[in-house]
Every structure is written in C-alpha cells, then in structure tokens.
Backbone as ProteinMPNN parsed JSONL, in Angstrom:
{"seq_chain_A": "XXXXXXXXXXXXXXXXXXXXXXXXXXXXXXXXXXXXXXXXXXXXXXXXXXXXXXXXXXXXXXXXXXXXXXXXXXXXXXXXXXXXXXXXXXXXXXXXXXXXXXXXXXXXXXXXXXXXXXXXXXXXXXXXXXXXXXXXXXXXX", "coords_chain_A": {"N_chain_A": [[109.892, 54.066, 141.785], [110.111, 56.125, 139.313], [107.982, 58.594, 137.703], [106.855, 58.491, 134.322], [108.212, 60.784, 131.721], [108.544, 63.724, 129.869], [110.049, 65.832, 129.472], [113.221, 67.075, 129.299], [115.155, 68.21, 131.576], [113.947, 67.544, 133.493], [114.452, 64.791, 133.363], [117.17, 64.839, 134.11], [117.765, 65.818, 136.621], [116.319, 63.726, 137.997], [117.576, 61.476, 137.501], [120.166, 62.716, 138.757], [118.876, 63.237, 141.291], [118.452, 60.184, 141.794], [121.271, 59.294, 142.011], [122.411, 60.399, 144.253], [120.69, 59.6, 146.079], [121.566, 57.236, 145.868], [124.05, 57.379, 147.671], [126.71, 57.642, 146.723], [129.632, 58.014, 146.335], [131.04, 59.47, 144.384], [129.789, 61.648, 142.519], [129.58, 61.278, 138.662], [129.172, 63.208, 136.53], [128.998, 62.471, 133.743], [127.117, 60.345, 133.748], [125.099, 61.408, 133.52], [121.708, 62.205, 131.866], [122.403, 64.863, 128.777], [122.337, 68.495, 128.785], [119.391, 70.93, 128.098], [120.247, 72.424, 126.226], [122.088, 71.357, 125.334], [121.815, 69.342, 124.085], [120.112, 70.195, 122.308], [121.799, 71.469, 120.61], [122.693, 69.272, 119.856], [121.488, 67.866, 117.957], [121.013, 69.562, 116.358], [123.551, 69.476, 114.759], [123.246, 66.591, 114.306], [121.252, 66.573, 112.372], [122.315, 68.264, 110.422], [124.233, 66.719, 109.73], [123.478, 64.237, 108.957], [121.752, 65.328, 106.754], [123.472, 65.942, 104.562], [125.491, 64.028, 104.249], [123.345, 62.414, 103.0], [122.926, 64.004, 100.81], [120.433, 65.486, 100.906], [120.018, 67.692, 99.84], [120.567, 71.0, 97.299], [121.86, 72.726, 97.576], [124.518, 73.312, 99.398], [124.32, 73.472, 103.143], [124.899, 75.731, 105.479], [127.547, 75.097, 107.923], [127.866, 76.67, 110.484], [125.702, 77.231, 110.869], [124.178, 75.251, 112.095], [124.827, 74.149, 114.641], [127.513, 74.607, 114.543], [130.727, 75.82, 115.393], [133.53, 77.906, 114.17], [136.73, 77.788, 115.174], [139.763, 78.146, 116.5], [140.188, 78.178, 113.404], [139.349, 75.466, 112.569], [136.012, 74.005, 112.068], [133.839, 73.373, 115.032], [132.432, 71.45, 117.151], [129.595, 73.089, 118.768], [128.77, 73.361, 122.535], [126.628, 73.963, 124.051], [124.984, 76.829, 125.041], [124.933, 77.654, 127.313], [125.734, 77.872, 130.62], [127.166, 74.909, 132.552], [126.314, 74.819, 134.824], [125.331, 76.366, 138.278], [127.197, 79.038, 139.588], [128.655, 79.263, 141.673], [129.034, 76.327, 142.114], [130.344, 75.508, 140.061], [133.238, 76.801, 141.073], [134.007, 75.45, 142.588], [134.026, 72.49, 141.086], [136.833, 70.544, 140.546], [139.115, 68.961, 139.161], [141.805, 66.264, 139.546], [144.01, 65.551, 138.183], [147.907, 64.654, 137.666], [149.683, 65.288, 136.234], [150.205, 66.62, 133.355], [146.863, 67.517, 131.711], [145.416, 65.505, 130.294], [142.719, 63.024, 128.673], [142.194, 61.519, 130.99], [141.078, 63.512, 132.539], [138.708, 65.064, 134.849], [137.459, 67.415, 134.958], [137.549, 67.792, 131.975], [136.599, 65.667, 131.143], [133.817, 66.307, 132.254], [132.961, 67.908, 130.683], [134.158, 70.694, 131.62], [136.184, 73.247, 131.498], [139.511, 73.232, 132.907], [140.111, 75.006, 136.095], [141.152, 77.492, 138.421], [140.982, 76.476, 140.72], [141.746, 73.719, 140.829], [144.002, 71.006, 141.627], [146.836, 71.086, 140.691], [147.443, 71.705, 138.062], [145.994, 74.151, 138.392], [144.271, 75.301, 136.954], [146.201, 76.404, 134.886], [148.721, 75.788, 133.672], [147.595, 73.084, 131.92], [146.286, 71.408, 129.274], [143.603, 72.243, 129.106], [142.557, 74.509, 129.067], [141.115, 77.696, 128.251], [142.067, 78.846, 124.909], [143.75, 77.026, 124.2], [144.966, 74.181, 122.378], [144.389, 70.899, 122.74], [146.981, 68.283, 122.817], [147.083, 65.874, 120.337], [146.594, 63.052, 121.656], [145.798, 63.984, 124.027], [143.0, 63.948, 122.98], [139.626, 62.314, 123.156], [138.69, 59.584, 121.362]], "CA_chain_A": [[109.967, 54.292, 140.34], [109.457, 57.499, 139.155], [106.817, 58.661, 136.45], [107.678, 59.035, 132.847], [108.25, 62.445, 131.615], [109.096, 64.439, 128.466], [110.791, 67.094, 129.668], [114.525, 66.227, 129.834], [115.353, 68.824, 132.346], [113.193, 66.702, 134.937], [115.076, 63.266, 133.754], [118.493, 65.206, 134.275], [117.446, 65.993, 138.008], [115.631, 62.542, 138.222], [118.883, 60.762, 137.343], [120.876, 63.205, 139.68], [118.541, 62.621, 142.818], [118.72, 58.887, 142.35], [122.76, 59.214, 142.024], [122.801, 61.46, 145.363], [120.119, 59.044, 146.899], [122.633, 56.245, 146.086], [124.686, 57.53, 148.654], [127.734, 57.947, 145.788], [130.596, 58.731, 147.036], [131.488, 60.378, 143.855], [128.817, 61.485, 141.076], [130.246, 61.558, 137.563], [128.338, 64.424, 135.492], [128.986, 61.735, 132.291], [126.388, 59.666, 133.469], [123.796, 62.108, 133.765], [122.034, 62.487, 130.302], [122.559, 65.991, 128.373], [121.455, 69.721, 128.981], [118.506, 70.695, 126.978], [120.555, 73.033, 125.03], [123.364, 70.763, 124.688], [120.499, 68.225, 123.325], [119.328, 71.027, 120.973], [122.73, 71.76, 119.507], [123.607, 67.956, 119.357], [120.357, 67.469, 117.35], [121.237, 70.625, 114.969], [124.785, 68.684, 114.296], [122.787, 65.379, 113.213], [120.602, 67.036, 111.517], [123.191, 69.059, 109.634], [125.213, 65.764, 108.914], [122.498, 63.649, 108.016], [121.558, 66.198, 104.942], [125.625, 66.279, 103.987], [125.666, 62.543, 103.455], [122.451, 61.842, 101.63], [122.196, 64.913, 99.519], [119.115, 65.931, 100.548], [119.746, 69.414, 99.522], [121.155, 70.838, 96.45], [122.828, 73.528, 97.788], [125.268, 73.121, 100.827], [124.137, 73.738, 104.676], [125.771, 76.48, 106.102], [127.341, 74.22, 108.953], [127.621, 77.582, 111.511], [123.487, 77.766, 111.176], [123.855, 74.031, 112.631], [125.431, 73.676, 116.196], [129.006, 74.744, 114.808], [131.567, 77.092, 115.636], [134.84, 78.19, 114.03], [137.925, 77.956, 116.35], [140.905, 77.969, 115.479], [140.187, 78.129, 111.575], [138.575, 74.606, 112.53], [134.585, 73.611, 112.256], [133.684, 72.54, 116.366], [130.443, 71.778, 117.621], [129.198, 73.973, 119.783], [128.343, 71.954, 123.203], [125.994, 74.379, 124.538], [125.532, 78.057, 124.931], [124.681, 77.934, 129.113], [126.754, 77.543, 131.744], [127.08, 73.69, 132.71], [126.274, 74.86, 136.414], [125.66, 77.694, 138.783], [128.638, 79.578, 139.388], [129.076, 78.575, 143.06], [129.219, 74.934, 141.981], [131.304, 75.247, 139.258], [134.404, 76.859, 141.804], [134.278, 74.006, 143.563], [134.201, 71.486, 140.723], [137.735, 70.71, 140.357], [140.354, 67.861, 138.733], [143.571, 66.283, 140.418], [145.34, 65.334, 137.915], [149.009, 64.409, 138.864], [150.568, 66.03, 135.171], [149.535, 67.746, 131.965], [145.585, 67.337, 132.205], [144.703, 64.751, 129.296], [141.853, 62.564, 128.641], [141.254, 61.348, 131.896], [141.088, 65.01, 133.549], [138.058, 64.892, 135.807], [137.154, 68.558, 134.045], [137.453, 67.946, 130.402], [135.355, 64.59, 130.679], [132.858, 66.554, 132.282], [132.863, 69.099, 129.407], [134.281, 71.957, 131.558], [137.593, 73.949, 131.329], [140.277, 73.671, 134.186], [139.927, 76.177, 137.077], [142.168, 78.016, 139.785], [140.552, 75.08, 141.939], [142.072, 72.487, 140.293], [144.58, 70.561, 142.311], [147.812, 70.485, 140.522], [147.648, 72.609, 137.17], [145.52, 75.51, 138.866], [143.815, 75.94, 135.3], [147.008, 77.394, 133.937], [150.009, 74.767, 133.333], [147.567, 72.274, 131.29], [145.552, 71.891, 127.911], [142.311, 72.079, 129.282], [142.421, 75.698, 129.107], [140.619, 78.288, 126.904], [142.946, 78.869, 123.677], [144.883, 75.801, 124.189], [144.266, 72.908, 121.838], [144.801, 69.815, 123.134], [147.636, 67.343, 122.299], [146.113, 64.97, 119.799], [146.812, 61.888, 122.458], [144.64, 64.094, 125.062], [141.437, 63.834, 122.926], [139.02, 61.142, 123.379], [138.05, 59.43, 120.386]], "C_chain_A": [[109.398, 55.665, 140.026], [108.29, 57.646, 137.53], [107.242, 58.928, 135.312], [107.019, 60.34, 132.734], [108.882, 62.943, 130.413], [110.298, 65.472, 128.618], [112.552, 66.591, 130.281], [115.116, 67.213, 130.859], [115.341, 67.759, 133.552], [113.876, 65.392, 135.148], [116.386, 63.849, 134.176], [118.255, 65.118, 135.981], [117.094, 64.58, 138.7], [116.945, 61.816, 139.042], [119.543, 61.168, 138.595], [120.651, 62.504, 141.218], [118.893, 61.392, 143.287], [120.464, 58.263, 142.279], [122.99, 59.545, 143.699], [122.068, 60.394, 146.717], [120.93, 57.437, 147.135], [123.679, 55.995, 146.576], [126.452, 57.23, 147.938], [128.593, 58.376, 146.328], [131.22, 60.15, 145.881], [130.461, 60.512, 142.691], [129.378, 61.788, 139.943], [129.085, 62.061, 136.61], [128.265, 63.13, 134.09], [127.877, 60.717, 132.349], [125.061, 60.031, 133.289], [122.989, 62.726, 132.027], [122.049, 64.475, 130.017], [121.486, 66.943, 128.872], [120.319, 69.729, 127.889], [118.974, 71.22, 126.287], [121.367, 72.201, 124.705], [122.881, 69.577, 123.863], [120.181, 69.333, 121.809], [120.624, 71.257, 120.193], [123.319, 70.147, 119.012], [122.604, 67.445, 118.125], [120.298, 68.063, 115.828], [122.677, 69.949, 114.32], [124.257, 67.317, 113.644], [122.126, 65.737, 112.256], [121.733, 67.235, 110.092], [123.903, 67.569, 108.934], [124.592, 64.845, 108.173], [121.919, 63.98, 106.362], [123.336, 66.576, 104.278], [125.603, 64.97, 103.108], [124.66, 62.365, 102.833], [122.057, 63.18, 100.988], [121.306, 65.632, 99.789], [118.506, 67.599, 99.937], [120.929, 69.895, 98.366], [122.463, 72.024, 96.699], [123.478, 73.169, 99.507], [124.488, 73.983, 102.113], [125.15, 74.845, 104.852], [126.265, 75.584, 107.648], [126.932, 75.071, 110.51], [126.276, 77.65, 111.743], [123.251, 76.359, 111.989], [124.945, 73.508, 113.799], [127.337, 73.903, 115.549], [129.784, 75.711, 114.467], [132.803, 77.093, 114.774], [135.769, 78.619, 115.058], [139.116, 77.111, 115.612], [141.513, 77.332, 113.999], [139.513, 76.393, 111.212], [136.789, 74.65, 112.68], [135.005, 72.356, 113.894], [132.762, 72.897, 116.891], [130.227, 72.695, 118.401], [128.266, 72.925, 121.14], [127.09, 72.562, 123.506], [125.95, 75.875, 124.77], [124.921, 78.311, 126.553], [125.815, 77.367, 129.745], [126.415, 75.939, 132.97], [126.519, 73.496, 134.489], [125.592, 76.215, 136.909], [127.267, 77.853, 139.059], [129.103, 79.293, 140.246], [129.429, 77.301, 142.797], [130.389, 74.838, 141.269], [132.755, 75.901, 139.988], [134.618, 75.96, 142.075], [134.543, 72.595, 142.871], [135.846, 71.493, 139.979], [138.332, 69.498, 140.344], [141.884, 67.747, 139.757], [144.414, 65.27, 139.821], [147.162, 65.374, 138.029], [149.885, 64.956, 137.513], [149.411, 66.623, 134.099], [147.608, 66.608, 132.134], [144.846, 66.509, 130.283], [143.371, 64.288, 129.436], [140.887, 62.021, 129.899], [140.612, 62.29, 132.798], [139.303, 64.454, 133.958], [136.909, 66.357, 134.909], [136.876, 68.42, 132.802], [136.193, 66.339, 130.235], [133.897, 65.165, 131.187], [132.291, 68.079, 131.795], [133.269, 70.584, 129.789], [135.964, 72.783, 131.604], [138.477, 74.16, 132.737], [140.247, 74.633, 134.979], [141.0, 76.211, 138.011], [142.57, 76.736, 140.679], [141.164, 73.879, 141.955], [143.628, 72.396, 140.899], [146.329, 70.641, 141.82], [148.162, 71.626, 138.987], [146.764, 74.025, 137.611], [145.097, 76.02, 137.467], [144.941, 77.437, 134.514], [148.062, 76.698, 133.433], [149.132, 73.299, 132.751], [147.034, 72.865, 129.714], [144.475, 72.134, 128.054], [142.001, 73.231, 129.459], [142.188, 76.886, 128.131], [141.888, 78.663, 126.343], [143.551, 78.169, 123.431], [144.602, 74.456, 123.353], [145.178, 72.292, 122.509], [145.751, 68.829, 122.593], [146.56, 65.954, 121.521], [145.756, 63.149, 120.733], [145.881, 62.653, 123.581], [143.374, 63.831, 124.465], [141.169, 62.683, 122.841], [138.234, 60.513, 122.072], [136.333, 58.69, 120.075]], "O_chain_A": [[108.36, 56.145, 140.482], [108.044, 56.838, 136.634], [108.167, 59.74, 135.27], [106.006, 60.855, 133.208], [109.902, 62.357, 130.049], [111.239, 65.716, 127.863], [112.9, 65.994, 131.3], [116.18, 66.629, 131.063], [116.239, 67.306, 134.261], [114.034, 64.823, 136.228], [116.893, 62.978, 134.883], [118.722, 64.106, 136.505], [117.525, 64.315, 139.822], [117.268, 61.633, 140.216], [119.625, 60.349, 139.511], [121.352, 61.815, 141.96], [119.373, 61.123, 144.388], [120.798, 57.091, 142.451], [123.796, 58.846, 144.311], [122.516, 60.297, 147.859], [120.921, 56.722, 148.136], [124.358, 54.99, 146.367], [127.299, 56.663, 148.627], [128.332, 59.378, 146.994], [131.638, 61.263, 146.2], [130.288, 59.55, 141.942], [129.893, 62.898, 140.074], [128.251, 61.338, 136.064], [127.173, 63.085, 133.522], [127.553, 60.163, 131.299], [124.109, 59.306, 132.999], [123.57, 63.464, 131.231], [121.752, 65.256, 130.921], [120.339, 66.683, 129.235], [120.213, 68.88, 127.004], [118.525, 70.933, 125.178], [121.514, 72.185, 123.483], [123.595, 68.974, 123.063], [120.094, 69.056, 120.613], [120.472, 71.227, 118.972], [124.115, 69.901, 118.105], [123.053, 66.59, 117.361], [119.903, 67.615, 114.753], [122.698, 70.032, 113.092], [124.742, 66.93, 112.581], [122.366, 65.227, 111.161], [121.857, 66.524, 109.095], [124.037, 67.443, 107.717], [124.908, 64.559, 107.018], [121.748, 63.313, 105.341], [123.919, 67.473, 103.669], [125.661, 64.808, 101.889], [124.97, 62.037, 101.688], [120.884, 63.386, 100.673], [121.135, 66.583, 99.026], [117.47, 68.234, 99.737], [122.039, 69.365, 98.392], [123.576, 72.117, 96.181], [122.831, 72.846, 100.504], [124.119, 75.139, 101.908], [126.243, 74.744, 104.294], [125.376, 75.419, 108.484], [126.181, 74.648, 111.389], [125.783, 78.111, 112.773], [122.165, 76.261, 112.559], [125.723, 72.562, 113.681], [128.264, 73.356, 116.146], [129.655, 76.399, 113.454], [133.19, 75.932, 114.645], [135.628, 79.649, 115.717], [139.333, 76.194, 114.819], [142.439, 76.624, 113.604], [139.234, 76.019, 110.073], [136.353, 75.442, 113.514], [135.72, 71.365, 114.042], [132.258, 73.993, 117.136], [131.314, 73.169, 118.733], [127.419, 72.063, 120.9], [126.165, 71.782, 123.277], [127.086, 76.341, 124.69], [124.429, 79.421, 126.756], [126.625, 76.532, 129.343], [125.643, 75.943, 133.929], [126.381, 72.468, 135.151], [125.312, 77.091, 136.09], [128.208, 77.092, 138.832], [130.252, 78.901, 140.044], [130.451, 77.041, 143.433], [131.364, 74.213, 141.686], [133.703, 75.431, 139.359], [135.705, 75.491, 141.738], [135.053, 71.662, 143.491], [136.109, 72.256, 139.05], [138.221, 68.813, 141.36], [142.621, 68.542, 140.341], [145.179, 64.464, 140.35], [147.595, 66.371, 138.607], [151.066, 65.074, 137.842], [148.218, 66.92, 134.154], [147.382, 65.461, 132.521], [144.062, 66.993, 129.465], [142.666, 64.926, 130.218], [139.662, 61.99, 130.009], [139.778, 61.987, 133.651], [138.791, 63.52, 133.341], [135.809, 66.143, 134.398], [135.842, 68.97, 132.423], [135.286, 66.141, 129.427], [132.875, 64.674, 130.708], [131.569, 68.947, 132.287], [133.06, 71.544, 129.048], [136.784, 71.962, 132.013], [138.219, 75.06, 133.536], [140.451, 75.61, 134.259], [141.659, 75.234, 138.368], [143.602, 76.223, 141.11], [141.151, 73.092, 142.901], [144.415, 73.336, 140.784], [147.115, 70.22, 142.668], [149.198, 72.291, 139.01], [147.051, 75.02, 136.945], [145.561, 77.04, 136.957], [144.764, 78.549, 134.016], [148.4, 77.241, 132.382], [149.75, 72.262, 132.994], [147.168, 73.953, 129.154], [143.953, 72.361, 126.963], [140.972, 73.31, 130.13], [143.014, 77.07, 127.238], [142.832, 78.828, 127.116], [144.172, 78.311, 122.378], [143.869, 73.65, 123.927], [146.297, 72.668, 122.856], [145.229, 68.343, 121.59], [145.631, 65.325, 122.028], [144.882, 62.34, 120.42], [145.104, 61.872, 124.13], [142.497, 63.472, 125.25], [142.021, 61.849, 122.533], [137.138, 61.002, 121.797], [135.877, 58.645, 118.933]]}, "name": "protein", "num_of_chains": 1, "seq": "XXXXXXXXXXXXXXXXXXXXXXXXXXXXXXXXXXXXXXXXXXXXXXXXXXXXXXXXXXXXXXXXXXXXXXXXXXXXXXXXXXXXXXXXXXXXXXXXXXXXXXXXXXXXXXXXXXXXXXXXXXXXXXXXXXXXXXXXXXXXX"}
C-alpha cells in the first residue's frame, strides 16, 4: 500500500507503477488520473461554469481567462498547455485503427493527435488531426 500524498504528480506515477507492476499487457493512459495542469485548467472551467449558472457575479466571466480557447470561432477547453509526454514516448504512442479514426481511436481517447506512427491513417487520412474537426458521430459524449 502506498502512503497518501497530496501531490497529484506522485498519484499519477503511483497509479502508473502499479499498472506496469500489474504486468499489463496494455496500459490505457484513461485510467491514470489527470496532469496537474490539465487538473488546473479543468478546475478553471468549473469554476468558470459554476459562477455562469448561479449568478454569482454581475458582470460576465471572460470565459478565455478560464481554461478556454477559441477554435474554430467555437469556445473549447483548453486540456492542458504541456506536452502529454516526453517526445520519445509520444513517437511511439500510436493507434490502429482499421478506417477514419473515430471515437474509439487509441490516440484521441488518450487526448493526443494522430501521428506518422499510427498504423493505418499515418496522422494524415483521419479526423484526429490538427485543423480537422471531427465528424459529430466521432465525438464522445
């Protein structure tokens, strides 16, 4: 059993080790809980929505000052502003989807954008690719 701890960095790693020590054949990033930034911008998005619905302020939130971006003329959270990996890792993490790279993509559930690496669309023949919105049947509701 390991020791409790504040620092969610340490439970991210925690989690990991005892995935890796579970002799996994495959570890799925979705079970592992959030980055700390991706914690800090998910926190600035409740925040932000929490004071929307009850009022608590008389003048409107700027929502951009609270975890969200404009893309393509839409309001979208912002997941994180680090890189979900080192850079060596992230070549290597790669989807094999068998057509257009929807919901179950291997990549997009684990929040990152199709690559070269990737088995079948080579991060260029799906949606999972920067500028590309997604068919409304690829997102996950």
């Amino acid at each position: 059993m390991h020791s409790p701890t504040s620092n969610l960095q340490e439970i991210r790693k925690q989690k990991y080790d005892s995935m890796v020590a579970g002799n996994r054949a495959k570890i799925d990033p979705a079970l592992l809980p959030p980055s700390p930034r991706a914690a800090f911008y998910h926190g600035l998005r409740v925040y932000h929505q929490i004071r929307v619905w009850r009022k608590l302020s008389d003048t409107d939130l700027e929502p951009l000052s609270w975890g969200w971006k404009i893309e393509n003329g839409l309001h979208t959270p912002i997941k994180t502003d680090i890189a979900a990996g080192p850079p060596d890792l992230l070549k290597i993490i790669r989807c094999g989807c068998k057509g257009p790279c929807g919901k179950s993509c291997t990549c997009r559930k684990a929040g990152l954008e199709c690559a070269a690496s990737c088995k079948e669309c080579h991060g260029i023949t799906c949606t999972n690719v920067p500028g590309i919105e997604p068919e409304p049947e690829d997102v996950d509701n």
